[in-house]
C-alpha positions, 0 to 999 in steps of 0.5 A: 687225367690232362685233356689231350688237345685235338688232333689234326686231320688224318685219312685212314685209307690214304696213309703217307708212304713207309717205303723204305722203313722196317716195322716189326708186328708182333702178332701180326697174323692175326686180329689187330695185328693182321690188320695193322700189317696190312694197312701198314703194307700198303704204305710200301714199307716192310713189314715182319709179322713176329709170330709163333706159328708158321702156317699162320704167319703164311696163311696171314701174308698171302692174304695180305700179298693178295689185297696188296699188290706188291707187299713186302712182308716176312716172317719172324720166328717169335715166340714171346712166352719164352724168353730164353728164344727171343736173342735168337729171334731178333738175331735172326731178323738180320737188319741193321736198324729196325723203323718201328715195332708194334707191341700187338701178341696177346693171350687172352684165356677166358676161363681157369685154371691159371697157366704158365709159361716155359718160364714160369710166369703166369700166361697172361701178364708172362706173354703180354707184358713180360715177353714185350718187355724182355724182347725191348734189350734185344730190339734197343740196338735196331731202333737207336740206330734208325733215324727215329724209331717207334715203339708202340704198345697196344694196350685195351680200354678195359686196362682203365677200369684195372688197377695192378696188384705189385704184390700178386702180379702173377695172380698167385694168389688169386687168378681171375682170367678176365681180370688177369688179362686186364691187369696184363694189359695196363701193365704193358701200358705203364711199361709204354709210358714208363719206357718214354719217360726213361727214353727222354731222360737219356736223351734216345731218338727212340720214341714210346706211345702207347695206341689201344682199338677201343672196341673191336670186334671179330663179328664185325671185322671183314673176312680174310681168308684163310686168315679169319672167315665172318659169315653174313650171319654173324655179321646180321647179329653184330650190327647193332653193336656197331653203334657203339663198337667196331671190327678189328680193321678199324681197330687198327687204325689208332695203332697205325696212326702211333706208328706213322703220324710224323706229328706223334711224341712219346707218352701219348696216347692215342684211341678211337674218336667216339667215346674211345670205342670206334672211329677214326685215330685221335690223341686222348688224354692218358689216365693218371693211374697209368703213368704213376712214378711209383707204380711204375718204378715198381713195376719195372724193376719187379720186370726187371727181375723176372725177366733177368733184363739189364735195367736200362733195356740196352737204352743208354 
C-alpha cells in the first residue's frame, strides 16, 4: 500500500461553484447519494438522480429544491439490475455531454436466500457492479465529449478486509450476504481503478477515482423528509458511536470532493480523515489488493463477458 501525500485544505460547506456542469448520481434519492445530490446542487450544477423508483426520486428532489433555493435536478429512469434498459436510459438523458457521474446505487441484503437479477446474475455483485460497469459504454460518448469528465466509484471500507473469488463471483457456490456485498463493492473499486489505468493508456480526457464514506450511519444522519425521518431518539442511542463513525451527510463528502476537486487525478482514492471512518475528505493510500494487474484483468474481461460489453467500454 503507497502513502498518499496530504491533502491540501477544503471546506465541505463552501464547495466551489458547478454552474454549468451535468452530474449523474445514481442512487441518488436516497442515503449517500441523496446527500452527495444535494450537496452537489448547491454548487449550481445540474444534477440527474438515476433512480429506479419515481415516487422516491420525486420525493428526493423536492427535499432537496426545499433546502436549496433554486436546484436543478432531474430524474433518470435507471434501473441498474437490468441491463438490457440502460441504452434507453441514457438515450433518455438527451445531453450532449455529461460533466460527471457518481457510481453511488447499491443493494445491500442482510440475509438469504441468494437473488437474482432480470439478467441472471447474483443481486449484489449484478446491481453494484455489473450494472455500473455496462452503464460506462453508453455513458463513455457523454463524458469524452466534455471538457473533463468524472467518474467516480463509491466503494466501502469493508471492501478492505474482502478479497474476490474470480472462480465464484456470483456466489454460486457459497452465498453469504454480508460477504456477497462486500466482494461487490471491492469489485466496483478494482473496476474504478482498472478503468483509469485503461482511461491513461488511450490517452481519454476522462478521469476515474474512486471515493468511499467511511462509516456512515442512517442514526446519525439528519432528517429529510419525506425522504428519510431520524427521531430524537435514535439519534440519543447513536451518539456514542459518533466517536468513531458518522451520519450519511458527512459521508458524502469524500465522494463530492472526487467530483469537484479540480486538483483530484485519476487512481485516487479519497475517504474520511479520521481512521478513514468520519470527517473531513482526504486522499488516502490505495490498498495493493485493489489495483492488482492480474485480478483486474480477470475481473474485467469475466464483466466483460457477462454483461455482453465492448471490452473498451466505448473509451478509445
Amino acid at each position: 500500500m503507497s502513502s498518499a501525500p496530504p491533502s491540501r485544505p477544503w471546506n465541505v460547506h463552501r464547495l466551489p461553484s458547478a454552474e454549468g456542469r451535468v452530474f449523474l448520481v445514481t442512487g441518488g434519492n436516497a442515503g449517500i447519494g441523496y446527500f452527495v445530490a444535494e450537496q452537489l446542487a448547491a454548487t449550481g450544477a445540474v444534477v440527474v438522480l438515476g433512480s429506479r423508483d419515481t415516487a422516491k426520486a420525486d420525493a428526493a428532489m423536492a427535499s432537496i429544491r426545499s433546502r436549496v433555493s433554486g436546484a436543478h435536478v432531474r430524474h433518470l429512469q435507471l434501473d441498474l439490475a437490468d441491463l438490457s434498459s440502460l441504452k434507453t436510459a441514457v438515450d433518455k438523458l438527451d445531453l450532449k455531454h455529461l460533466d460527471a457521474a457518481v457510481y453511488n446505487a447499491g443493494v445491500a441484503l442482510d440475509d438469504p436466500p441468494r437473488r437474482e437479477t432480470e439478467d441472471g446474475h447474483e443481486l449484489m455483485f449484478g446491481t453494484n457492479h455489473l450494472g455500473h460497469f455496462a452503464l460506462a459504454q453508453w455513458l463513455a460518448p457523454l463524458l469524452s465529449a466534455a471538457p473533463a469528465g468524472r467518474i467516480v466509484t463509491v466503494g466501502s471500507f469493508v471492501a478492505r478486509s474482502e478479497r474476490l473469488d474470480l472462480s465464484d463471483l456470483q456466489s454460486t457456490k457459497d452465498y453469504r450476504p454480508k460477504r456477497t456485498y462486500g466482494r461487490s463493492k471491492l469489485a466496483q473499486m478494482c473496476f474504478g481503478f482498472e478503468l483509469d489505468r485503461r482511461l491513461r493508456a488511450v490517452g481519454s480526457t476522462v478521469l476515474s477515482v474512486v471515493a468511499h464514506p467511511g462509516g456512515a450511519l442512517d442514526s446519525l444522519t439528519p432528517s429529510r423528509p419525506p425522504v428519510r425521518v431520524t427521531s430524537p431518539g435514535q439519534r440519543l442511542r447513536a451518539l456514542p458511536a459518533g466517536l468513531m463513525v458518522q451520519g450519511k451527510d458527512a459521508g458524502a463528502w469524500p465522494v463530492v470532493r472526487a467530483l469537484l476537486d479540480s486538483e483530484v487525478q485519476g487512481g485516487q482514492l479519497w475517504g474520511p480523515r479520521v481512521f478513514g471512518l468520519r470527517g473531513t475528505p482526504r486522499r488516502e493510500p490505495v490498498p495493493s489488493h485493489m489495483t492488482d494487474p492480474a485480478t483486474a484483468a480477470r475481473l474485467w474481461a469475466a464483466s466483460s463477458e457477462l454483461v455482453g460489453t465492448d471490452p473498451h467500454l466505448g473509451f478509445r
